[in-house]
N, C-alpha and C positions, 0 to 999 in steps of 0.2 A: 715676356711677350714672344709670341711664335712669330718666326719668319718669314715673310709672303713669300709666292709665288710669281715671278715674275714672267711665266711662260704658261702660264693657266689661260684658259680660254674663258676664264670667269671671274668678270671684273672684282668684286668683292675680296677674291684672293691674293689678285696684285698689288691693293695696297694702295693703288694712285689715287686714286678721283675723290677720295677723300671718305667720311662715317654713312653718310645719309644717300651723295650721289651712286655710290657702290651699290649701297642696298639696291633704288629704281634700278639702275644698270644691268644690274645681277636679275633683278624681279623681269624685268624686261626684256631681256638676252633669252633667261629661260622660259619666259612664257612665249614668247614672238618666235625663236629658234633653238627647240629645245634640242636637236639632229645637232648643230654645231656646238651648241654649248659643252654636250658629253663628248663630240668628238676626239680631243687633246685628252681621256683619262689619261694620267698618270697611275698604275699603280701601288707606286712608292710614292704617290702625295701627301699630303702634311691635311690630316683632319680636323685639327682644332679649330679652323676657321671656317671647313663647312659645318661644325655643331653648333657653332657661336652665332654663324647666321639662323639656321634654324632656332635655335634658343629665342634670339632677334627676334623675328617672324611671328615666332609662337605666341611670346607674353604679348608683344603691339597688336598682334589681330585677337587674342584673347580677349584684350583690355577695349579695343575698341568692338567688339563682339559684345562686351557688359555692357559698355555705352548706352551701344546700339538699343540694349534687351529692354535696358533702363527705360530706355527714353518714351521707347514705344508700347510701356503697357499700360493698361487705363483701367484703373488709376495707378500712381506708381507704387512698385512695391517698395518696403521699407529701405533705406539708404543705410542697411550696418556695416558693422565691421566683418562680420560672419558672412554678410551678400557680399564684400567688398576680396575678401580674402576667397570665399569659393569660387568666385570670378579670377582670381589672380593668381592662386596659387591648386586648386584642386584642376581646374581647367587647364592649363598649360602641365599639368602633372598627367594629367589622363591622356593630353596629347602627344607627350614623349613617351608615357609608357606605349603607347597605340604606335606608334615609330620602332621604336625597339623592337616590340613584338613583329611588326612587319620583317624588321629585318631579319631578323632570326629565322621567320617562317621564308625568307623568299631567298636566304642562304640555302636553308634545307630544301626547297625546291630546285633550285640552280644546281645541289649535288646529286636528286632525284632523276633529274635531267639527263646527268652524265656529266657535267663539267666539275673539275678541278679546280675548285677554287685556289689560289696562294693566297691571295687577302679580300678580308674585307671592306677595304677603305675604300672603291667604286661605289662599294653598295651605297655606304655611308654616305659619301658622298652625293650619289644619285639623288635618295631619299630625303636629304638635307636640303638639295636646291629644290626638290619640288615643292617645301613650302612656301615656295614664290606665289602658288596658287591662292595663299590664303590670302592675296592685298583684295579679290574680290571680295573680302570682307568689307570692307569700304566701301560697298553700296549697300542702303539700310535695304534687303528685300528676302524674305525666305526663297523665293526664285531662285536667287545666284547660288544657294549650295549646290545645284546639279553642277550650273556651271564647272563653279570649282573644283566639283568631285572629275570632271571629263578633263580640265585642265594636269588636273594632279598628276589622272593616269596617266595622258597624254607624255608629259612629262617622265612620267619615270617608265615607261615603257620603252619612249629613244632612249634613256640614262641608260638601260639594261641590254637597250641592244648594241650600245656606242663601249659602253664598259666592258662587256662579258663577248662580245664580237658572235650573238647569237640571234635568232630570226624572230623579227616581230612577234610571229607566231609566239614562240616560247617566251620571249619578253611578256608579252599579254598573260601567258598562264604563269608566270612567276607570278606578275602583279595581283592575280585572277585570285591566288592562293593564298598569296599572304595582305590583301586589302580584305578578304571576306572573313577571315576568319575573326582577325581579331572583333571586328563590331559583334558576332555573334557568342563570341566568350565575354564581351562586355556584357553582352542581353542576359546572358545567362548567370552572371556572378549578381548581375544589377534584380535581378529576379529570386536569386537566391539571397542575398543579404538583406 
């Protein structure tokens, strides 16, 4: 087991308030003030614990995203293992591949830029608590994807600017760059397979 952070500005990290309160604290912290949340980057922080939360994140709002899908079509579609599994396991796969690839692309933009990067673990991290956005999953409505889509940036646009000490402006076209491309190499592999 990794070793909290007892100087993070991100409940989840420290360790205290316990499995489930961390999570709200953390989903909460970073949606309400995302400017304070990144403020304390640490450099040298310990990752394992923002991939673990994003892992969190992913499969709960995945799974309750099937629920959701489930409940509200008419009439319902078949209850398999094959529905059950591309809910739970291809969908929370597509969504960390879609992260990764962000990051990748929003590295090479940060170098594009002109900055030096030493490490990647800001980014990581950045990226990780913006899945705080996905608890708007919890309201059953196709609406709320914009929501969450303006939350997410929201989010990791102060992550990039609190991490990388660079101007909203350019936080935005990191994001700009590496949020658009990947959906558009999804359309196109999803087109070509």
């Amino acid at each position: 087991m990794m070793p909290f952070d007892k100087k993070s500005s991100i409940d989840w990290e420290k360790g205290e308030s316990g499995f489930i309160k961390s999570i709200f604290l953390t989903c909460f912290r970073v949606l309400t003030s995302p400017n304070k949340s990144f403020a304390n980057v640490n450099n040298d922080c310990n990752i394992f614990w923002p991939i673990v939360f994003a892992i969190i994140m992913i499969v709960a709002f995945s799974t309750i995203g099937m629920a959701w899908n489930y409940f509200y079509h008419n009439p319902f579609p078949p209850l398999t293992l094959e529905y059950i599994l591309a809910h739970l396991l291809y969908l929370p796969g597509m969504i960390i591949l879609s992260v990764v690839l962000q990051l990748l692309l929003a590295s090479f933009c940060l170098i594009l830029i002109g900055l030096k990067i030493k490490s990647l673990k800001p980014l990581i991290r950045v990226y990780s608590y913006a899945m705080s956005a996905l608890v708007f999953c919890l309201i059953p409505s196709a609406l709320i994807v914009p929501v969450m889509f303006v939350w997410y940036t929201i989010i990791i646009i102060y992550g990039i600017h609190n991490a990388f000490s660079i101007t909203k402006f350019h936080s935005f076209a990191v994001l700009l760059f590496s949020v658009l491309i990947p959906p558009m190499v999804a359309m196109l592999v999803r087109t070509f397979i």
